[in-house]
C-alpha positions in Angstrom: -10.9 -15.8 -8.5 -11.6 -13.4 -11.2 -8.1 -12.5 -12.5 -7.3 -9.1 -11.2 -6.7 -5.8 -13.1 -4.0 -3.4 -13.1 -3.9 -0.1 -12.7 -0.4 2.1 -13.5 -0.4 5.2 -11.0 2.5 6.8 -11.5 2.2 9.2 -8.8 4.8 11.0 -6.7 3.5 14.1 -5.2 2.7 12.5 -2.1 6.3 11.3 -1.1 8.0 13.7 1.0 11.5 12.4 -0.8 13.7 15.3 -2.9 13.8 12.4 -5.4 10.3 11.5 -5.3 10.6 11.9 -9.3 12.0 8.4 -9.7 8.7 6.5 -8.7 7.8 7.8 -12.2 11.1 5.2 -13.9 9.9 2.4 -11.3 6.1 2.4 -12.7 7.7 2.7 -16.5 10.0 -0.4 -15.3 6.8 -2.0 -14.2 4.9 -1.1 -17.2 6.4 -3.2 -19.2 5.5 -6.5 -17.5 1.8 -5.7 -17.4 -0.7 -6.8 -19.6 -2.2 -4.5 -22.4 -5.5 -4.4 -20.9 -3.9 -2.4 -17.7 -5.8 0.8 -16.5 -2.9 4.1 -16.4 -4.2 6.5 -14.2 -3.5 10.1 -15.6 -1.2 12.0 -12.9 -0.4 15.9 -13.1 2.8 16.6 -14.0 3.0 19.7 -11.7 3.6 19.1 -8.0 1.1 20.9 -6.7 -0.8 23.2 -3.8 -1.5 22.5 -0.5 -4.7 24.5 -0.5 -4.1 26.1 2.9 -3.6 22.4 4.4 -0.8 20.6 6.3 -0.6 18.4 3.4 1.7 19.2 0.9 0.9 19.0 -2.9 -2.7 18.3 -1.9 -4.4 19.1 -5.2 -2.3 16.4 -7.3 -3.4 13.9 -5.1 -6.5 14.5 -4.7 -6.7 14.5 -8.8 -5.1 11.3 -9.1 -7.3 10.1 -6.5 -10.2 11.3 -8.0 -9.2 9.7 -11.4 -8.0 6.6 -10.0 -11.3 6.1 -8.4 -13.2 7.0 -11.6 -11.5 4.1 -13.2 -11.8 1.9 -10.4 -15.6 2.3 -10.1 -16.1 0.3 -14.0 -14.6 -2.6 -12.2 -16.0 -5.9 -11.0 -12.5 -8.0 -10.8 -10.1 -7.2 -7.9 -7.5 -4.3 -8.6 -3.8 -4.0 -8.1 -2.6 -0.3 -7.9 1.3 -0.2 -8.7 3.9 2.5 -9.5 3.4 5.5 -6.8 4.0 6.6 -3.4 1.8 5.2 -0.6 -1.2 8.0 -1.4 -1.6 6.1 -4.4 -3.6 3.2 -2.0 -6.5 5.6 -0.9 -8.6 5.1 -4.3 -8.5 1.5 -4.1 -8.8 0.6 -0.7 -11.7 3.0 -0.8 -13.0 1.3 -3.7 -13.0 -2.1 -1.7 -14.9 -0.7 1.2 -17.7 0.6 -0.2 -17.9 -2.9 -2.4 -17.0 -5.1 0.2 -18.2 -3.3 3.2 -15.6 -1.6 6.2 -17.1 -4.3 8.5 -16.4 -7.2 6.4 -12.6 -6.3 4.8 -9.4 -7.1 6.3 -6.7 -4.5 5.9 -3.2 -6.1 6.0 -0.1 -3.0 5.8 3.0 -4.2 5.0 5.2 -1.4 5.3 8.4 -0.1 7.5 6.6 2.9 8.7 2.9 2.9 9.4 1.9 6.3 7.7 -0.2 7.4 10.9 0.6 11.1 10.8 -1.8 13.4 11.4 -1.4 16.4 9.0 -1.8 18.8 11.6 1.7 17.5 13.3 3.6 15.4 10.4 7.2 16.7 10.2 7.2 16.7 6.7 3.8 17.9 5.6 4.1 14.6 3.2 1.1 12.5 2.5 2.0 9.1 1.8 2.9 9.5 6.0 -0.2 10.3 6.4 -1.8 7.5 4.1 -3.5 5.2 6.4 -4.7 8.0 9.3 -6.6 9.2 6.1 -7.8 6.0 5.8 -9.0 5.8 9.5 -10.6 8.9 8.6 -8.9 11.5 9.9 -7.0 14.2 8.4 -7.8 16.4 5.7 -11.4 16.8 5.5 -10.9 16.1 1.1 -8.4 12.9 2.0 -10.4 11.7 5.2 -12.8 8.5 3.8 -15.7 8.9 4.9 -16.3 5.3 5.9 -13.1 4.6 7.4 -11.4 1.1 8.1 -12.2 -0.5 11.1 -9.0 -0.9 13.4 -10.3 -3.8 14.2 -10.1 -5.6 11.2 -6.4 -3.8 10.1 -3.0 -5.5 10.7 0.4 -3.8 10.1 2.8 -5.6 9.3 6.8 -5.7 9.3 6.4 -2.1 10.7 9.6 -1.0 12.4 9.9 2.7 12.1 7.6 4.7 14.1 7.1 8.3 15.6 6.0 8.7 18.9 2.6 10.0 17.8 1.7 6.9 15.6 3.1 4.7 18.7 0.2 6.6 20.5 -2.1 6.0 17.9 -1.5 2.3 17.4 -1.6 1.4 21.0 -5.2 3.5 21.8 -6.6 2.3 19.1 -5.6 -1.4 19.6 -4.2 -1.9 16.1 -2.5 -5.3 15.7 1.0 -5.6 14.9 3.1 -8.4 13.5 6.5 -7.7 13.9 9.9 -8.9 11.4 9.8 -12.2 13.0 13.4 -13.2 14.7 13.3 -16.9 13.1 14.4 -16.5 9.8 12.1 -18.8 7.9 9.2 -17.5 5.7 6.8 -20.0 7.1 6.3 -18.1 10.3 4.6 -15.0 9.2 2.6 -16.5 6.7 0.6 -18.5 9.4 0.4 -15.3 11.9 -1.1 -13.4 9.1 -3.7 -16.1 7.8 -4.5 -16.9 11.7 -4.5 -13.1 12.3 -7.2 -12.8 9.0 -9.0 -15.8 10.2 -9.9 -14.2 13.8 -11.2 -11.0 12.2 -14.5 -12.8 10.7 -14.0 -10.8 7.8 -14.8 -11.4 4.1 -12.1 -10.0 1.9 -8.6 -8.6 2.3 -6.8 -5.9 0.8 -3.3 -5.6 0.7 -1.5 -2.9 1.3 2.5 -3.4 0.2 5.0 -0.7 0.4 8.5 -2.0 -0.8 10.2 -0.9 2.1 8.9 -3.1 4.4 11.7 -5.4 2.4 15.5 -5.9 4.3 17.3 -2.7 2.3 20.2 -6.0 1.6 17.1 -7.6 -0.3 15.4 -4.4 -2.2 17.3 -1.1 -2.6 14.9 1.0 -4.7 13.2 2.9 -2.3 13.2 6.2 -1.3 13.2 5.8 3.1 15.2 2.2 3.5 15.3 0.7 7.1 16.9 -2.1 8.3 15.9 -5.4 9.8 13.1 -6.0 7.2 11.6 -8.7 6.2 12.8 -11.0 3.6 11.2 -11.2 -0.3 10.5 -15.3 1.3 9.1 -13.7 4.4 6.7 -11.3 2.2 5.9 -13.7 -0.6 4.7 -16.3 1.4 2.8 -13.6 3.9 1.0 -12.5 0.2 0.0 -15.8 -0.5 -1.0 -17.0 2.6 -3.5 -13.9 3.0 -5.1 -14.2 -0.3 -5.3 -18.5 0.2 -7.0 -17.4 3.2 -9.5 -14.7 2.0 -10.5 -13.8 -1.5 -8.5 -10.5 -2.7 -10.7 -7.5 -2.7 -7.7 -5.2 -3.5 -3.8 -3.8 -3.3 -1.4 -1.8 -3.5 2.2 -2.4 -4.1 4.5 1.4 -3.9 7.7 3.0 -3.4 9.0 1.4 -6.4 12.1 4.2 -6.9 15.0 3.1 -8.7 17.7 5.6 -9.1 18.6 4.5 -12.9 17.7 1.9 -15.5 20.5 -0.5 -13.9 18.7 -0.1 -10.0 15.3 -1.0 -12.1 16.8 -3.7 -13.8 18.1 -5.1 -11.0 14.9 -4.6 -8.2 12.1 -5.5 -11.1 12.2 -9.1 -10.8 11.5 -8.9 -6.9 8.4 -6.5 -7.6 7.3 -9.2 -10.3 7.5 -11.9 -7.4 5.4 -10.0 -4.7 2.7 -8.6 -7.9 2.8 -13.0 -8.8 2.0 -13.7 -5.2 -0.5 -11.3 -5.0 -2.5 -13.5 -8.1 -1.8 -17.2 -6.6 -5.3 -17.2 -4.5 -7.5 -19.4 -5.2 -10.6 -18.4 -3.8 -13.4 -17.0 -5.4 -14.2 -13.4 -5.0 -17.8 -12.9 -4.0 
């Protein structure tokens, strides 16, 4: 596989944290373990307007988006977005449907929440909860893609903390679900997910990470901790077994929020491990 380019997006105005400021020290931590050739996304430095929507600090995100996806359209290789909040997916996992096709591309979503909100009824008004209903296609009309992923073909996984609406929403719409598993070994989610990618027929997987899918006793810099996580084994191996199984069409890896240089110091290396396990596949991108 075509080794994969990065792209910094250091955006925060789509976390509904009061400290949402300090993704902005995680992708500077990250930064500086990336290669020179790494795309950096421009981000507004004001939060933003809503422009009479439910969504809060709509018109940043929608210009990160839209620069994110300017960038991302030059590209042939595989892309790995790191160092916002869980908005900062939409360009790319846009990006790999319209090259890869929604029918053909497996959506994998590690993260403790499953950012199902509808705008409309979201408590906080915050898109990054909103994130993958956008990506379903509903929502804001600016946000909603147009060609949405199939629930078919998406998988959440390690999810843990949900609202009763997105309960709703992932039962009618069928959405698969692999839970924290009980045994503590690594090995067992890694074969769900590559059986669970090998039933969907489909082509190419993107990989959606946020850090807080991670055990807080493992990974502390993130903004909305919950416990009972999985473990950095659990979700290394679960990386590496999806992309040994399908060729890497895209990710994500967000939430990345240390609280000072030590807190960066001290998460960075994990990050490293999960962005390493994201380039171990093997298999050559079509």
């Amino acid at each position: 596989m075509p080794g994969p380019v990065y792209i910094l997006m250091a955006e925060w105005q789509g976390s509904s944290s009061s400290r949402a400021m300090q993704l902005i020290e995680g992708a500077s931590a990250i930064r500086e373990d990336l290669p020179s050739t790494t795309i950096e996304v421009p981000v507004p430095l004001g939060a933003g307007d809503a422009l009479g929507t439910p969504a809060l600090r709509l018109s940043s995100v929608l210009r990160s988006r839209d620069a994110a996806a300017q960038a991302l359209r030059e590209l042939q290789a595989p892309h790995i977005t790191v160092g916002g909040d869980c908005a900062s997916t939409l360009a790319g996992l846009a990006t790999s449907i319209a090259r890869h096709g929604a029918d053909r591309l497996a959506v994998l979503w590690f993260d403790a929440h499953p950012d199902l909100q509808h705008p409309a009824t979201s408590p906080s008004g915050a898109i990054s909860g909103m994130a993958l209903r956008h990506a379903l296609g509903e929502g804001v009309e600016d946000l909603a893609f147009a060609d949405p992923v199939r629930h078919e073909l998406l998988t959440l996984v390690g999810t843990r903390a949900f609202d009763d609406e997105e309960v709703v929403e992932v039962t009618s719409r069928g959405i698969a679900h692999l839970a924290v598993p009980t045994d503590p070994g690594h090995d067992t989610l890694a074969h769900a997910v590559a059986e669970r990618l090998r039933s969907t027929g489909a082509t190419h997987v993107y990989v959606h990470i946020d850090l807080d899918v991670l055990d807080p006793a493992e990974f502390a810099a993130v903004h909305a901790p919950e416990p009972f996580g999985l473990s950095l084994a659990q979700l290394t191996e679960s990386v590496r077994s999806a992309v040994a199984t399908l060729p890497l069409a895209g990710a994500n890896i967000s939430e990345f929020a240390p609280r000072d240089a030590e807190a960066a110091a001290a998460d960075l290396p994990s990050v490293l491990r999960v962005l390493a396990a994201l380039t171990s596949g093997g298999r050559e991108a079509a």
